[in-house]
Backbone as ProteinMPNN parsed JSONL, in Angstrom:
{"seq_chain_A": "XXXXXXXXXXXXXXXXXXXXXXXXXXXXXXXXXXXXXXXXXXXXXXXXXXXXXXXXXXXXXXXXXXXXXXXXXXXXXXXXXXXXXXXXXXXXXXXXXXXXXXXXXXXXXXXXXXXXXXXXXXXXXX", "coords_chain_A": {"N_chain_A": [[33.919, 247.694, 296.666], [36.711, 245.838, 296.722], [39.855, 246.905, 295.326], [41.757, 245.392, 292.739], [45.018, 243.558, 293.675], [46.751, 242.354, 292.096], [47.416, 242.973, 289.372], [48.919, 245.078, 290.364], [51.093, 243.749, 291.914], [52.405, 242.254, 289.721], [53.318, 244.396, 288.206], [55.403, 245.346, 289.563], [56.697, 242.754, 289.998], [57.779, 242.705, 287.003], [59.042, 245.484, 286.834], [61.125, 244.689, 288.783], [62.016, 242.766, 287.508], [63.051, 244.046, 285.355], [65.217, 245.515, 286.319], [67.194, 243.97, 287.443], [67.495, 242.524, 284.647], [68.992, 244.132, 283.458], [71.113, 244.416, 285.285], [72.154, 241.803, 285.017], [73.143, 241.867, 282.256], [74.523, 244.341, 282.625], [76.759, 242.591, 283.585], [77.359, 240.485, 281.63], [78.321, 242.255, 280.209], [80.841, 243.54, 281.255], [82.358, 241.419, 280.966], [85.282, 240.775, 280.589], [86.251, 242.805, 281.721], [89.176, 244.126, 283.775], [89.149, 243.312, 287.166], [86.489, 244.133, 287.599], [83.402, 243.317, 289.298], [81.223, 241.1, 289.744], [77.671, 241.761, 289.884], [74.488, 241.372, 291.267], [70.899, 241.972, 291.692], [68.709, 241.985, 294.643], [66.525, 239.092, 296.013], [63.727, 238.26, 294.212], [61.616, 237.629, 296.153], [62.482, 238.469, 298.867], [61.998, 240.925, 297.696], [59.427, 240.576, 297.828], [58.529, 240.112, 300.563], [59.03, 242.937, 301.675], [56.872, 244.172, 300.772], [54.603, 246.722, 299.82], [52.077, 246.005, 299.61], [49.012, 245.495, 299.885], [47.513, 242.493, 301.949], [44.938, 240.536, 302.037], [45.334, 238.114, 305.053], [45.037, 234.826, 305.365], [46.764, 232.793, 306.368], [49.668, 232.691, 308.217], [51.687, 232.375, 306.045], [51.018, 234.144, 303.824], [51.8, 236.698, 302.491], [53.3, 240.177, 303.592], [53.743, 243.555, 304.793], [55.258, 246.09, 303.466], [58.196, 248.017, 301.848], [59.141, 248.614, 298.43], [61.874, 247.566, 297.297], [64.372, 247.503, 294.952], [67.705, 246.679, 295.609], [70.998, 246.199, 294.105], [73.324, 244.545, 294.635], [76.745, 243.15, 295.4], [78.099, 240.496, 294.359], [79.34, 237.317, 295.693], [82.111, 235.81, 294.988], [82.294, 232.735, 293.09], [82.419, 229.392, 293.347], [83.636, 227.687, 291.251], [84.082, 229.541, 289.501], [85.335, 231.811, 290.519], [87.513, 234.554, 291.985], [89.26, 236.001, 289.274], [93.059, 236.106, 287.669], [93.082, 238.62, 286.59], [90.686, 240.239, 288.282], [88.633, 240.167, 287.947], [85.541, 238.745, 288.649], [82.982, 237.446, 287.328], [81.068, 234.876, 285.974], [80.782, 234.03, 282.792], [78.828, 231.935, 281.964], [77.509, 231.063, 284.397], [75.726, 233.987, 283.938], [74.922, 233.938, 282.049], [73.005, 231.511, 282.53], [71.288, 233.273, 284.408], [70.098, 234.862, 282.772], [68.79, 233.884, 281.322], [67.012, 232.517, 283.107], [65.748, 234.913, 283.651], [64.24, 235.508, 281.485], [62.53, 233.651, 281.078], [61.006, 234.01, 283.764], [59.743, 236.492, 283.151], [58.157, 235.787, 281.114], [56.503, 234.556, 282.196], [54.985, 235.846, 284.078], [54.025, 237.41, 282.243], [52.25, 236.398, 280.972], [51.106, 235.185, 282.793], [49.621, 237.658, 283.443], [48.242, 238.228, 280.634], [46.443, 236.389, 280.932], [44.844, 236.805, 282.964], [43.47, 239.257, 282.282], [42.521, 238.159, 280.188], [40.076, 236.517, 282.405], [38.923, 238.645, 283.405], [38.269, 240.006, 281.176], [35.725, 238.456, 280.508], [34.503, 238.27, 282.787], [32.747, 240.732, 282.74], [31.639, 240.685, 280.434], [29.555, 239.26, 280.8]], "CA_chain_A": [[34.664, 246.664, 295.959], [38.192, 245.855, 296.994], [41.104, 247.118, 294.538], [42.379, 244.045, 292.594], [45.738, 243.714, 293.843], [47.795, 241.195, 291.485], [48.15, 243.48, 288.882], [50.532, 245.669, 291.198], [51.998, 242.884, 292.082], [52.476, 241.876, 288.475], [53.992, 245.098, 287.578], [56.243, 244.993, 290.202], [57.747, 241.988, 289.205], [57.967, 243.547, 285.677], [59.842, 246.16, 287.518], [62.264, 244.289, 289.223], [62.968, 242.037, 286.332], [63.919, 244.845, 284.226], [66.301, 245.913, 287.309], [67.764, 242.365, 286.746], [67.855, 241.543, 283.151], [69.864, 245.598, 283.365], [72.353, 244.189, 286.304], [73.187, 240.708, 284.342], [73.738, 242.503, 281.342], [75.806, 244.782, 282.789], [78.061, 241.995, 284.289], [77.774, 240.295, 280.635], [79.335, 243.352, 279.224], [82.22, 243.646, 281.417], [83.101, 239.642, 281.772], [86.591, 241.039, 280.42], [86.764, 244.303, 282.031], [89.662, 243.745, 284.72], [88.742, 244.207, 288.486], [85.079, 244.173, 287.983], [82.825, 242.385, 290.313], [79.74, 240.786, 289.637], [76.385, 242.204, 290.861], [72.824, 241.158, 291.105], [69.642, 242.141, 292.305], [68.028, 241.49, 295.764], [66.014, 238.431, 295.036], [62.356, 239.107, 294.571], [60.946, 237.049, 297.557], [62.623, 239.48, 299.861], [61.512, 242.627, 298.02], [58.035, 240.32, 298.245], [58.412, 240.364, 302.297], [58.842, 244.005, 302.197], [56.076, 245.004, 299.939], [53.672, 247.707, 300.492], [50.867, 245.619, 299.058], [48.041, 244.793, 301.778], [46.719, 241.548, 300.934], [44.391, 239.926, 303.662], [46.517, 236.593, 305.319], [44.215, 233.833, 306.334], [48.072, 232.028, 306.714], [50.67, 233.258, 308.451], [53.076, 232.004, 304.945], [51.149, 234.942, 302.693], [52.389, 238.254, 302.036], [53.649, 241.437, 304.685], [53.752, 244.83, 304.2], [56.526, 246.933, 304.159], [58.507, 248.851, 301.029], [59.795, 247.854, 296.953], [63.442, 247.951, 296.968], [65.702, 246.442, 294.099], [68.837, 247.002, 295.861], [72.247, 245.833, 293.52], [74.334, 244.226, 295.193], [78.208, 242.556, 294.56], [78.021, 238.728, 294.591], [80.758, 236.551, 295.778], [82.634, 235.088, 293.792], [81.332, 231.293, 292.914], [83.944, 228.609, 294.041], [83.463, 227.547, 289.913], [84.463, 230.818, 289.027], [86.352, 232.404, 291.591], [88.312, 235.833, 291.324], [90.042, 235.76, 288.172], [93.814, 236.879, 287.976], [92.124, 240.176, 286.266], [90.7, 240.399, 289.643], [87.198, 240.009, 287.346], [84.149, 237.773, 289.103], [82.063, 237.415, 286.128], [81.145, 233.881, 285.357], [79.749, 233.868, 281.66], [77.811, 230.398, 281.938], [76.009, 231.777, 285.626], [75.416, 235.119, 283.64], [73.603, 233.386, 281.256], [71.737, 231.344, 283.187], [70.26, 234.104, 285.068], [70.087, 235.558, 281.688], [67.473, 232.698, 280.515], [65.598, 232.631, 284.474], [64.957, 236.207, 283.741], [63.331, 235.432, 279.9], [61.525, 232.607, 281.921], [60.13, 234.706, 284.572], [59.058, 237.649, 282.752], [57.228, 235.234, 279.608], [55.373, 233.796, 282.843], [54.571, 237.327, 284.507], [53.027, 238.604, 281.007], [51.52, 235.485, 280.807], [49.42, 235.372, 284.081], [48.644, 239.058, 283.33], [47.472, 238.375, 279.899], [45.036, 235.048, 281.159], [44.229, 237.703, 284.182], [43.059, 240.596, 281.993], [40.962, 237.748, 279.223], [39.49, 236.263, 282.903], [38.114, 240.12, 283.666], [36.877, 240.928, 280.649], [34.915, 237.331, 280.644], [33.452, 238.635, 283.585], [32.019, 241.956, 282.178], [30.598, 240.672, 279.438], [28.364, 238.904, 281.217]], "C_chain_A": [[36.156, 246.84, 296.247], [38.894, 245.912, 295.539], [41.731, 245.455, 293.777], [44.265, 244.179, 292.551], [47.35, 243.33, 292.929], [48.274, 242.358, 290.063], [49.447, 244.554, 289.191], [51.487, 245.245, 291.34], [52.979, 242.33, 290.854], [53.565, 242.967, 288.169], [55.105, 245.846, 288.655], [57.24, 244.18, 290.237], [58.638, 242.192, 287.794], [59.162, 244.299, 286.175], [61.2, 245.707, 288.057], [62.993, 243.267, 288.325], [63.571, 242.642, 285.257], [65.365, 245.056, 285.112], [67.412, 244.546, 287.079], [68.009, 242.338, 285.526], [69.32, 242.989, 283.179], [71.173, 244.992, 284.265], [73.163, 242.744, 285.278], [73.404, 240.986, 282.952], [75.145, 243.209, 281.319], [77.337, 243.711, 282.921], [78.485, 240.742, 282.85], [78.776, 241.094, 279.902], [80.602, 243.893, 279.61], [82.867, 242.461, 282.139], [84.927, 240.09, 281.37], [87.344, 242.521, 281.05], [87.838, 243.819, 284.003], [89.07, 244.52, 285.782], [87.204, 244.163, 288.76], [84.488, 242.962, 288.21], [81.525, 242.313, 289.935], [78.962, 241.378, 290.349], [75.024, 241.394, 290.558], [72.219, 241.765, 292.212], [68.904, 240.84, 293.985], [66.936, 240.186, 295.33], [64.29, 238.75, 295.034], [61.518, 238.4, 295.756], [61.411, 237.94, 298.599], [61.887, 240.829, 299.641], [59.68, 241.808, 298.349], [57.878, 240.696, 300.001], [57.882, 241.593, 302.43], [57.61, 244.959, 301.163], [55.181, 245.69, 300.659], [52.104, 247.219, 300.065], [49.972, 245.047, 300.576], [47.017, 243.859, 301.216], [46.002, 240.669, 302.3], [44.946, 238.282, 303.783], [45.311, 236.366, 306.219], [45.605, 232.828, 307.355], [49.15, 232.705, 306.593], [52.055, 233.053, 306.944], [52.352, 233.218, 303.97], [51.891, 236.559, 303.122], [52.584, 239.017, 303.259], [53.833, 242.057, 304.279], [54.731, 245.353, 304.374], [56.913, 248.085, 302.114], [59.331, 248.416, 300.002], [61.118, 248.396, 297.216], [64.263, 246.738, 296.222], [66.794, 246.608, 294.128], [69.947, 246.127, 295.033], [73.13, 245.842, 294.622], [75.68, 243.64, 294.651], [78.056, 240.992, 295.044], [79.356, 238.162, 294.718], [81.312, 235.82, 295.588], [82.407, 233.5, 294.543], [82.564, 230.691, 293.041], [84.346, 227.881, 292.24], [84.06, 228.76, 289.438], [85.757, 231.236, 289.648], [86.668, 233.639, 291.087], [89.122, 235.293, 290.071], [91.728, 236.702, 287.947], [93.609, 238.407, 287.557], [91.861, 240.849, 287.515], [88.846, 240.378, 289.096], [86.507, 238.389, 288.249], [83.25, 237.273, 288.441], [82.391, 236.352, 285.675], [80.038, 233.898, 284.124], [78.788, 232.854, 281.574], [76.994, 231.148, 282.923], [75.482, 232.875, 285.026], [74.286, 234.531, 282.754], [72.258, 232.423, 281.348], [71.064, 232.416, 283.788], [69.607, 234.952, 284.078], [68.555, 234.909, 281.34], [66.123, 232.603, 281.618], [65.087, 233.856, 283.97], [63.865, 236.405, 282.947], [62.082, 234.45, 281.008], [60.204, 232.934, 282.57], [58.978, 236.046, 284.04], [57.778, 237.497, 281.687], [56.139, 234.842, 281.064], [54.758, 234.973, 283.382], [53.549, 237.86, 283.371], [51.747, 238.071, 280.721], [49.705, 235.36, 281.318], [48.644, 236.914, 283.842], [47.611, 238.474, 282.273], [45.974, 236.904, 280.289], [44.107, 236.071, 282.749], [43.066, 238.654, 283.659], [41.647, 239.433, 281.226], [39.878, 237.386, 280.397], [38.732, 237.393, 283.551], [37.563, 240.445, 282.596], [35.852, 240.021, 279.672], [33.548, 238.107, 281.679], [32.593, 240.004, 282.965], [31.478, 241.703, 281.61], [29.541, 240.375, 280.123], [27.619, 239.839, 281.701]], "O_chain_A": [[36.736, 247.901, 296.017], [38.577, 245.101, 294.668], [42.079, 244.527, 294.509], [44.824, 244.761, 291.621], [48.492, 243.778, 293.035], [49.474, 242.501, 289.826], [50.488, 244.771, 288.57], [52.589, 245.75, 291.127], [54.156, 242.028, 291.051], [54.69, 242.557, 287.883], [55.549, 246.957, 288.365], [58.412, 244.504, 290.428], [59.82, 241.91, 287.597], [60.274, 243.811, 285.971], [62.246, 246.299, 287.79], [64.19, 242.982, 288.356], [64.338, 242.141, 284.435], [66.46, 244.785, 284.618], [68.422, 244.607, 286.378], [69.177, 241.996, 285.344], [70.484, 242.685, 282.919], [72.284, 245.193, 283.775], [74.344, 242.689, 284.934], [74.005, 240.062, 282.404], [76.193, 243.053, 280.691], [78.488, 243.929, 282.542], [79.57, 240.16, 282.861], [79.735, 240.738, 279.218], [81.367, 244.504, 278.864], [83.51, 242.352, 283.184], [85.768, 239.536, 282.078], [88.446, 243.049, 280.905], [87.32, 243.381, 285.03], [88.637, 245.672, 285.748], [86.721, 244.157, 289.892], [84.753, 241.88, 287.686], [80.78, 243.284, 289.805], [79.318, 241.643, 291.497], [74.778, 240.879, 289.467], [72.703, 242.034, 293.311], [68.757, 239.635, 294.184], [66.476, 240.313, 294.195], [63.768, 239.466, 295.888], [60.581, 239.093, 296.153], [60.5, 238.213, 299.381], [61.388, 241.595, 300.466], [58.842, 242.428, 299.002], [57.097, 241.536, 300.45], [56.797, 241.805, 302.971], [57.611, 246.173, 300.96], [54.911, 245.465, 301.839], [51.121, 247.951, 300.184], [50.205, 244.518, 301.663], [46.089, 244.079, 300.438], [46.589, 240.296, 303.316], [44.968, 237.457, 302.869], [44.775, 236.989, 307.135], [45.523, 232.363, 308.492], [49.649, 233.211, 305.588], [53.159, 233.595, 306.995], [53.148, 233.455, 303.062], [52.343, 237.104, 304.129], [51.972, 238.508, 304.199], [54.23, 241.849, 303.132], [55.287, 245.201, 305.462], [56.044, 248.641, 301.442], [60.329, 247.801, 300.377], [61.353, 249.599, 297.331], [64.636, 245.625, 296.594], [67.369, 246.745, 293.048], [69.767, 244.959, 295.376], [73.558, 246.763, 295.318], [75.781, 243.621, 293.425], [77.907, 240.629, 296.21], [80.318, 238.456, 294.008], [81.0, 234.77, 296.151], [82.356, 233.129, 295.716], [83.634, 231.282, 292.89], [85.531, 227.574, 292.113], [84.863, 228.396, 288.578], [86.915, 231.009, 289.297], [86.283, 233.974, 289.967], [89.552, 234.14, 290.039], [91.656, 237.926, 288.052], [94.026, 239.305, 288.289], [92.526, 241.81, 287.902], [87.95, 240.577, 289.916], [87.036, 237.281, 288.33], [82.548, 236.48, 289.068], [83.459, 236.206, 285.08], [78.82, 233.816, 284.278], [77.781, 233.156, 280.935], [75.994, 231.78, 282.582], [74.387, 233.045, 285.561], [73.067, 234.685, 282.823], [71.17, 232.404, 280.773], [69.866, 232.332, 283.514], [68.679, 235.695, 284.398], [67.486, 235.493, 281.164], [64.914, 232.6, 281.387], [63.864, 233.885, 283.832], [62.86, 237.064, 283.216], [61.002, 234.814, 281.473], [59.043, 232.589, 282.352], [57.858, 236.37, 284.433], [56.881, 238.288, 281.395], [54.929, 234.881, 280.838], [53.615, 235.037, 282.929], [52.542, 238.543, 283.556], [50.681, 238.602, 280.411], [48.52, 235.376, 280.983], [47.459, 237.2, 284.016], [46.451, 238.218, 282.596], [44.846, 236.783, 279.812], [43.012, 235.859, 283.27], [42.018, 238.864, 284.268], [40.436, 239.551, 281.413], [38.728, 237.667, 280.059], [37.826, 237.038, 284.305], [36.51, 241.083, 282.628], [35.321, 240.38, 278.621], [32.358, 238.363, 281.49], [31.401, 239.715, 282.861], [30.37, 242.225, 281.731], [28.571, 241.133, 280.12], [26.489, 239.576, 282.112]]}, "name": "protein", "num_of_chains": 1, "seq": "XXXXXXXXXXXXXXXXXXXXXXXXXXXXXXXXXXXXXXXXXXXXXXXXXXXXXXXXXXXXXXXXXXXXXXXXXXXXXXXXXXXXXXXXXXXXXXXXXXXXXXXXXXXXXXXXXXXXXXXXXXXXXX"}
């Protein structure tokens, strides 16, 4: 019996959305701190590219193997934003949107788990 893979995948995303909700926090908490530069997270379709998950591709568009990395990076400043004479990058409105994608993503992540886990232990009973 093949390994069921999605929950890896699942808690992977988990993973990298904590790495996230932790980076736009941070850059919430120093929107006044002079000099400091926005960051975010790699987005997760890339760390998808490089995953180590081996998922069999009938179509060249699913999944490749490779290695999880939630690299932080510095984002450049938004033409809405811009450097600020501070020398601060930190747009509070974009912070909070990514603030709300992140709630978004993670309610849908728990989601598919939890309709994943009742559609497995459907099957057992039987």
């Amino acid at each position: 019996m093949q390994p069921i893979q999605f929950f890896e995948l699942a808690s992977k995303q988990a993973d990298w959305l904590a790495v996230r909700q932790s980076v736009v926090a941070g850059n919430i908490a120093n929107a006044n701190t002079p000099g400091y530069h926005a960051k975010d997270v790699t987005p997760f379709q890339s760390v998808l590219e490089k995953t180590g998950i081996q998922m069999a591709a009938t179509n060249p568009m699913h999944f490749t193997e490779g290695s999880l990395s939630n690299e932080v990076t510095d984002v450049s400043a938004n033409e809405d934003v811009g450097v600020q004479i501070s020398g601060n990058s930190v747009g509070l409105a974009e912070e909070l949107m990514k603030q709300g994608q992140v709630k978004r993503e993670y309610e849908l992540n728990a989601g598919l788990v939890k309709a994943f886990h009742r559609m497995m232990l459907m099957t057992v009973r039987t």
